[in-house]
Each structure stands twice: as structure tokens, then as C-alpha cells.
C-alpha positions in Angstrom: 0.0 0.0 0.0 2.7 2.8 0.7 4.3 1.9 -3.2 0.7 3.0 -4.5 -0.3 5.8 -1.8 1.6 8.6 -4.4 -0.5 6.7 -7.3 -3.5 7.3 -5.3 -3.2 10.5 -4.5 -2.5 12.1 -7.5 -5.3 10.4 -9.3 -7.8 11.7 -7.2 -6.5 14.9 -7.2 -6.7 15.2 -10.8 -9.7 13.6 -10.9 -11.2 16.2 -8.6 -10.0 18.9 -11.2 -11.6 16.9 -14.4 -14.7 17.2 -12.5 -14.6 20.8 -11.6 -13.9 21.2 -15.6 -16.3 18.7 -16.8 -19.3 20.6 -14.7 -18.3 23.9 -15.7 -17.8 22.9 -19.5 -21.0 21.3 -19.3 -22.8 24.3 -17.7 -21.3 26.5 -20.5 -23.1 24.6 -22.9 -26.1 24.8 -21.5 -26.2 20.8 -20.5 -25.7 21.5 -16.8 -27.7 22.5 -13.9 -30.4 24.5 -14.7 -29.6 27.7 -15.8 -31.6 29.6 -12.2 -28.6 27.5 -10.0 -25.4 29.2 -9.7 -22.4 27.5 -11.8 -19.0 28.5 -12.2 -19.6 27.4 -15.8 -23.2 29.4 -16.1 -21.2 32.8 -14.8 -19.0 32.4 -17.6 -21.1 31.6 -20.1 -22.2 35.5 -19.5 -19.1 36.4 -21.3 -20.8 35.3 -24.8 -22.7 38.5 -25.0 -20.3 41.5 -26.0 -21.6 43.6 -23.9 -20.9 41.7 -20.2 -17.4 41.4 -21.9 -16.7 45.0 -21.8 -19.2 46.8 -19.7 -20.5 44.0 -16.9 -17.0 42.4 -16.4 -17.9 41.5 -12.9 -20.2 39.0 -13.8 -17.6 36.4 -15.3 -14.0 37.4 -14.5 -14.3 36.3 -11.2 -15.4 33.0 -11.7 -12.9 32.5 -14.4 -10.0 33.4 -12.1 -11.7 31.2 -9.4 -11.6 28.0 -11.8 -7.5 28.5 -12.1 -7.0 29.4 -8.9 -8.8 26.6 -8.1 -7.8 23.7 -10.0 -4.1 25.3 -9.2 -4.5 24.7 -5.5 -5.8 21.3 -5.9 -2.8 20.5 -7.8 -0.6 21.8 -5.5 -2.4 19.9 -2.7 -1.8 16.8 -3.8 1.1 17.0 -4.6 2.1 18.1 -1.0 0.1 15.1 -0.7 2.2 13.0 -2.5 5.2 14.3 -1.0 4.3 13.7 2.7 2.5 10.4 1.8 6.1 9.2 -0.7 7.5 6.6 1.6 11.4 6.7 0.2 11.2 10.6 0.0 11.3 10.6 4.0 13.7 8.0 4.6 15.9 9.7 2.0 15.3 13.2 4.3 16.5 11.6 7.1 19.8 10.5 5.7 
């Protein structure tokens, strides 16, 4: 089990950040949750009329920002994850 805990772990993590992209690609179609419930992907689908681009920016920069910062910190947890869960990393810390 320790020689497939860094497996593990970074397969959920990036699993976790497919599903926060699959929802919000969906919801940007138009194939997600219904368009009254609030979506990452519904925000930004605000951006396909010309005038939220320039004049109601609020309305979808934030959630786009939010999806990379996101998906970034997810990353980056799991692979601190890894790191403390990588069984030959510590003993080769300790040397």
C-alpha cells in the first residue's frame, strides 16, 4: 500500500480537477444545472454577449480566475500530498 499511496493520490486529485472542468464545461453549454442555480460554468457563459465582456465584467472574470486558482490549489495539494504520503522521499530526508 505505501508503493501506490503517491499513485493514489494524484489520481484523485486530478480527478477532482476533471470534475470541476467537466461541470463547468457542461454548464457553459447549457447541459448543466439548470440555468436559475449558480455554476461556475453558467457565470461564464455570461461572457458570450459582447456587452458583459466589456461593460459588466464583474459577472464572469471572477469565476474564471476562481476556476484556475482553483484547479491550481488542488494540484498543488496533492502533490504536497504525495510528497508527505512518498514513503522513500522521508527516509531519504533523514539520511
Amino acid at each position: 500500500m505505501p508503493n501506490i499511496s503517491s499513485l493514489l493520490i494524484v489520481d484523485t486529485t486530478l480527478s477532482f480537477a476533471e470534475n470541476i472542468g467537466v461541470e463547468t464545461g457542461l454548464s457553459y453549454l447549457g447541459f448543466g444545472l439548470p440555468i436559475q442555480t449558480p455554476s461556475l460554468g453558467t457565470m461564464i457563459s455570461n461572457a458570450n454577449d459582447p456587452n458583459n465582456i466589456t461593460q459588466y465584467w464583474w459577472t464572469w472574470l471572477p469565476a474564471a480566475l476562481e476556476i484556475i486558482i482553483l484547479c491550481l490549489s488542488i494540484s498543488y495539494i496533492g502533490q504536497v500530498i504525495r510528497r508527505a504520503a512518498d514513503a522513500s522521499q522521508r527516509q531519504g530526508a533523514a539520511d
